[in-house]
C-alpha positions in Angstrom: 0.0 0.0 0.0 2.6 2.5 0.6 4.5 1.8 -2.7 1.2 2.2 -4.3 0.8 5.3 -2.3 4.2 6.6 -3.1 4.1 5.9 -6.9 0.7 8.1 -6.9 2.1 11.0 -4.9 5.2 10.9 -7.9 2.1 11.1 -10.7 0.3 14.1 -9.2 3.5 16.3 -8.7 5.2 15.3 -12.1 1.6 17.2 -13.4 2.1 20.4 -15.1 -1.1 21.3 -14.5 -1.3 20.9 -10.1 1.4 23.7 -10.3 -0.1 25.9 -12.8 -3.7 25.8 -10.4 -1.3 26.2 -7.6 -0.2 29.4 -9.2 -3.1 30.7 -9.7 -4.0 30.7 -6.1 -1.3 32.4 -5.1 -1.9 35.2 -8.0 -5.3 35.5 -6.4 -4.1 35.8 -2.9 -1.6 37.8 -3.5 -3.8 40.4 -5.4 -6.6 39.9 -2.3 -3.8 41.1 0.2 -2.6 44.0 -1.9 -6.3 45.2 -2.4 -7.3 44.9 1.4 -3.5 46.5 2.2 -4.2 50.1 -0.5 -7.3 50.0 -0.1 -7.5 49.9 4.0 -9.2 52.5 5.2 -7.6 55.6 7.9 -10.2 56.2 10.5 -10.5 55.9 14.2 -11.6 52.5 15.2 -13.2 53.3 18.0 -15.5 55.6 16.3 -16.0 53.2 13.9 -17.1 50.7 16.3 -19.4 53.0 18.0 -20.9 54.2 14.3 -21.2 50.4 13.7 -22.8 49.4 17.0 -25.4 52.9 16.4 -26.5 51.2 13.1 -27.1 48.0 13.7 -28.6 48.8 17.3 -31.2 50.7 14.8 -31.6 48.2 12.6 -32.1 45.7 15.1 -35.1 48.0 16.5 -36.7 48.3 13.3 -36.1 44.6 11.9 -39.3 44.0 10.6 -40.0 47.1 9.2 -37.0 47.5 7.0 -35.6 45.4 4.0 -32.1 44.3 5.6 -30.0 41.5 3.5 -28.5 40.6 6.6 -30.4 38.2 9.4 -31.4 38.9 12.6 -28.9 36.9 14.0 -26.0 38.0 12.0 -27.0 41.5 12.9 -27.2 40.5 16.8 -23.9 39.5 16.6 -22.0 42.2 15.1 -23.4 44.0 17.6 -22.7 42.1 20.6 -18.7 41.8 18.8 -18.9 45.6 18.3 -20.2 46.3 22.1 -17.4 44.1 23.6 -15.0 45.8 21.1 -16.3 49.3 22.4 -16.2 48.3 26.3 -12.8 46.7 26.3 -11.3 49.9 24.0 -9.9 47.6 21.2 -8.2 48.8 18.3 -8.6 46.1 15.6 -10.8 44.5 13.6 -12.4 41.9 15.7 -15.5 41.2 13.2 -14.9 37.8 11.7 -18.7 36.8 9.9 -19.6 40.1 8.4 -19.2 43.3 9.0 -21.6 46.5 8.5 -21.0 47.4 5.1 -21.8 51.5 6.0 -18.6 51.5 8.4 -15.4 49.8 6.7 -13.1 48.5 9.6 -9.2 48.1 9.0 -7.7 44.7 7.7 -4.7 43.3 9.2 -3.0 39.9 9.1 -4.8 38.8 11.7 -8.0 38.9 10.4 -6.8 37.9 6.9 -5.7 34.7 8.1 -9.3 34.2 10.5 -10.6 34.6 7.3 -8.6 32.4 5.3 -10.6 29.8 4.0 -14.1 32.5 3.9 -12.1 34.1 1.1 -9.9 31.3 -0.6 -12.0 27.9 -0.3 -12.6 27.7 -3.4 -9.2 27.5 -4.4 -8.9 24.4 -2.6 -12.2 23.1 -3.3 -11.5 23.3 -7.2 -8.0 21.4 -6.9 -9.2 19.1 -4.6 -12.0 18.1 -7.7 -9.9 18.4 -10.1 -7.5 16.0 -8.5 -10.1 13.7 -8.0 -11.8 13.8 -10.7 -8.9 12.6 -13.0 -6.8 10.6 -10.3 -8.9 7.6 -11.5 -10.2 8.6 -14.7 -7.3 8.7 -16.9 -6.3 5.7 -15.7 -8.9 4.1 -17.2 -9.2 6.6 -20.7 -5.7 6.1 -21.2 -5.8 2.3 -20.5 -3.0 2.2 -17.7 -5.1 0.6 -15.4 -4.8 -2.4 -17.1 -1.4 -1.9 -16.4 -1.8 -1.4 -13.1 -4.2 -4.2 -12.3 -1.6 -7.0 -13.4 0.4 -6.2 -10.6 0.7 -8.0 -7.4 -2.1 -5.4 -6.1 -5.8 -5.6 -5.2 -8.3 -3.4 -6.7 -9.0 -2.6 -3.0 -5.6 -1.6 -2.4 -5.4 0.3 -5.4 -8.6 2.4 -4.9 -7.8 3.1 -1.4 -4.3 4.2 -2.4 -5.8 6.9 -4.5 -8.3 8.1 -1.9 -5.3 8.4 0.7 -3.0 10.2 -1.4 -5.8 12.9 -2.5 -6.2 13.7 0.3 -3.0 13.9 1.8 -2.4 16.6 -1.0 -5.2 18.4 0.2 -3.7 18.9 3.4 -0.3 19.8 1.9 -2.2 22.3 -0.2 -4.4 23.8 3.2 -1.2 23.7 4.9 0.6 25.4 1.9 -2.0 27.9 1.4 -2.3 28.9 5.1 1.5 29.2 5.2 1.3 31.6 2.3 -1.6 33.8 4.2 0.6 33.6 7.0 3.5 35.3 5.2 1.6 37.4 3.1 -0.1 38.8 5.3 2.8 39.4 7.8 4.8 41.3 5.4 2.2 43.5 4.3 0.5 44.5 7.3 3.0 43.3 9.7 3.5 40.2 11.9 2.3 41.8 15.7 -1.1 41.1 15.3 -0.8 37.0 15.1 -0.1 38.2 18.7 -3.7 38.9 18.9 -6.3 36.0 20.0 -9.4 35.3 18.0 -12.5 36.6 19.7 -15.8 34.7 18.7 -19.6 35.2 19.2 -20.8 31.8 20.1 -24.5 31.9 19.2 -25.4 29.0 21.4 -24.8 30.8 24.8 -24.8 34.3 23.2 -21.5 35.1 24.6 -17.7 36.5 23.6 -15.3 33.6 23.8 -11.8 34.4 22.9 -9.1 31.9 21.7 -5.7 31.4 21.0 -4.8 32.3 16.7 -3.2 29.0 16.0 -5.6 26.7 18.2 -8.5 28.3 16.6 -6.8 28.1 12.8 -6.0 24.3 14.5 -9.8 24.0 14.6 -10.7 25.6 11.6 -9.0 23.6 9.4 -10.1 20.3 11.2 -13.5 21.7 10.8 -12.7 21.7 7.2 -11.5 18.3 7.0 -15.2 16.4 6.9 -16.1 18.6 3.8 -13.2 18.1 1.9 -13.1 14.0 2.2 -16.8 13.8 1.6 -16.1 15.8 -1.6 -12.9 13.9 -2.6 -15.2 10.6 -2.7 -18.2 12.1 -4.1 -15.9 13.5 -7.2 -13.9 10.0 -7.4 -17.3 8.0 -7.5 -18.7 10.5 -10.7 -15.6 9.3 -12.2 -15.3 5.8 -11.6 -19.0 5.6 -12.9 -19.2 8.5 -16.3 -15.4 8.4 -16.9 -16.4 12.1 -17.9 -13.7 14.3 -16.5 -15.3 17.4 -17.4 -18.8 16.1 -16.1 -17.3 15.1 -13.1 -15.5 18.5 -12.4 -19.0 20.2 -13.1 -21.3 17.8 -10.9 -18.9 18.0 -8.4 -19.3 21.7 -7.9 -22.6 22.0 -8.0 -22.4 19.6 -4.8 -19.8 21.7 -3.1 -22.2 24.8 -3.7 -25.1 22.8 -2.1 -22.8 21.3 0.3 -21.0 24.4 1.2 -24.2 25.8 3.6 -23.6 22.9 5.4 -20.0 22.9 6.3 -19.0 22.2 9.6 -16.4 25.1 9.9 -19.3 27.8 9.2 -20.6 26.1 12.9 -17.5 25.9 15.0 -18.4 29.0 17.5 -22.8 29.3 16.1 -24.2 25.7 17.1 -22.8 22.9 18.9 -26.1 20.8 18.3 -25.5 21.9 14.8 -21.7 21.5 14.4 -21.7 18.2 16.1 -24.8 16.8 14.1 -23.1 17.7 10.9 -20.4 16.2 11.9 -22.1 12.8 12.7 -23.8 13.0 9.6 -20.7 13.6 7.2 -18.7 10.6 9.4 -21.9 8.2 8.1 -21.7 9.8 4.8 -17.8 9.1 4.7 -18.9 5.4 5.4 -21.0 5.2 2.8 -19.0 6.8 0.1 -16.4 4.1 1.2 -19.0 1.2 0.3 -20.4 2.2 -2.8 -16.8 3.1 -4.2 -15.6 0.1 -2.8 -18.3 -1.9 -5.0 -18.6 0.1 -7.6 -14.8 0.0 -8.5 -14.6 -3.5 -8.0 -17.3 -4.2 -10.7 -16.0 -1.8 -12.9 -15.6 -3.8 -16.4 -11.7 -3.0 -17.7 -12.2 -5.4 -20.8 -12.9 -3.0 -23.1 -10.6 -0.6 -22.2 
């Protein structure tokens, strides 16, 4: 299995193709940061936070008599962020959901990197499909898995090689991406902030929490982790059954999109009934994937390849 393993991680990083996507992320991070670092806005936080609090406090009040994109409950919590921000005299940008478009807070690294994967999932969504949308495919539109199936492997051990080393990239591309924010974000803004802890609203008790930056990124990105998998098998199960790369790539994100209201990471801090439900529900989902790949690939007819 690790030879198997091994010999895939060599086939995805020979690809042309994983760098140039690569690149492209970086391009679009890059020209994110430099936007958020010109474009930052000189004002006096604390008078923004007290204009901010003003507003919403009003809109709050009037809720059902005005038509306000935001909900109820995003608006409550920007308010109870911007009240704690007001009592406790802070100077940065502590609003991690949303913010009240009418009064622009400052950016800093800090808050670039909370809002990492808000601003740059897809990036990692659309490598992780196209990784497995093609990690089995061409194998079998180029024949090779003939090739492949004559050796002293299963067709167990094979699939389950391919499923382990997507997402193992995945987490070096998360990891490599973060990284990236990290630095990025440090040399523009500067690196003092990271000093900073996250502060969340967690909607279940309706209080401020506030948390070390690296174990809440820690918890972020294992929030993240369910998504990603469940995608990774949904996209290799498309393509083990259409051998349509392109249909693959196009079912698979129009899953993600429906998917994507119901990822974990959005209910880390909002909903522990919620987050843990989820949670349960994507481990099942996992298990499931598992089976009907596990079938399904074993069935498949080579023959005619």
């Amino acid at each position: 299995m690790l030879k198997l393993i091994k010999n895939e991680l060599i086939k995805i990083f020979k690809r042309k193709s994983i760098y140039i996507l690569l690149a492209i992320g970086i391009i679009i991070i890059v020209i994110y940061n430099l936007f958020e670092k010109f474009s930052n806005p000189d004002v006096d936080i604390s008078i923004q936070y007290q204009r901010a609090y003003n507003n919403d406090k009003l809109l709050l009040e009037n809720y059902d008599n005005l038509n306000v994109d935001d909900s109820y409950e995003e608006i409550e919590e920007r308010i109870k962020l911007e009240e704690y921000a007001i009592n406790n005299m802070i100077q940065y940008n502590i609003l991690l959901n949303n913010e009240n478009k009418n009064v622009p807070l400052p950016s800093d690294a800090r808050i670039l990197l909370l809002k990492l994967f808000d601003n740059f999932d897809i990036i990692i969504i659309f490598i992780l499909i196209y990784l497995s949308s093609t990690i089995i495919t061409e194998e079998f539109n180029t024949g090779t898995i003939k090739t492949l199936l004559t050796k002293p492997h299963s067709r167990i051990q094979i699939l389950f090689s391919k499923i382990i080393t997507n997402i193992f990239v995945i987490f070096i591309v998360m990891g490599a991406i973060t990284l990236f924010q990290f630095l990025l974000g440090g040399l523009l803004f500067g690196f003092d902030s990271y000093n900073l802890e996250a502060i969340i609203y967690n909607s279940s008790d309706k209080t401020i929490e506030t948390i070390e930056l690296a174990k809440y990124m820690i918890k972020l990105i294992t929030a993240k982790i369910p998504l990603y998998v469940v995608l990774t098998l949904i996209s290799l199960l498309f393509g083990i059954i259409t051998n349509n790369i392109a249909l693959d790539i196009l079912v698979s994100l129009g899953i993600y999109i429906i998917l994507n209201s119901y990822d974990a990471s959005k209910y880390l801090y909002n909903s522990n009934y919620l987050y843990n439900g989820l949670i349960i529900i994507y481990g099942i989902t996992i298990i499931i994937l598992l089976l009907f790949l596990t079938v399904i690939f074993k069935k498949k007819d080579i023959k005619n390849l």
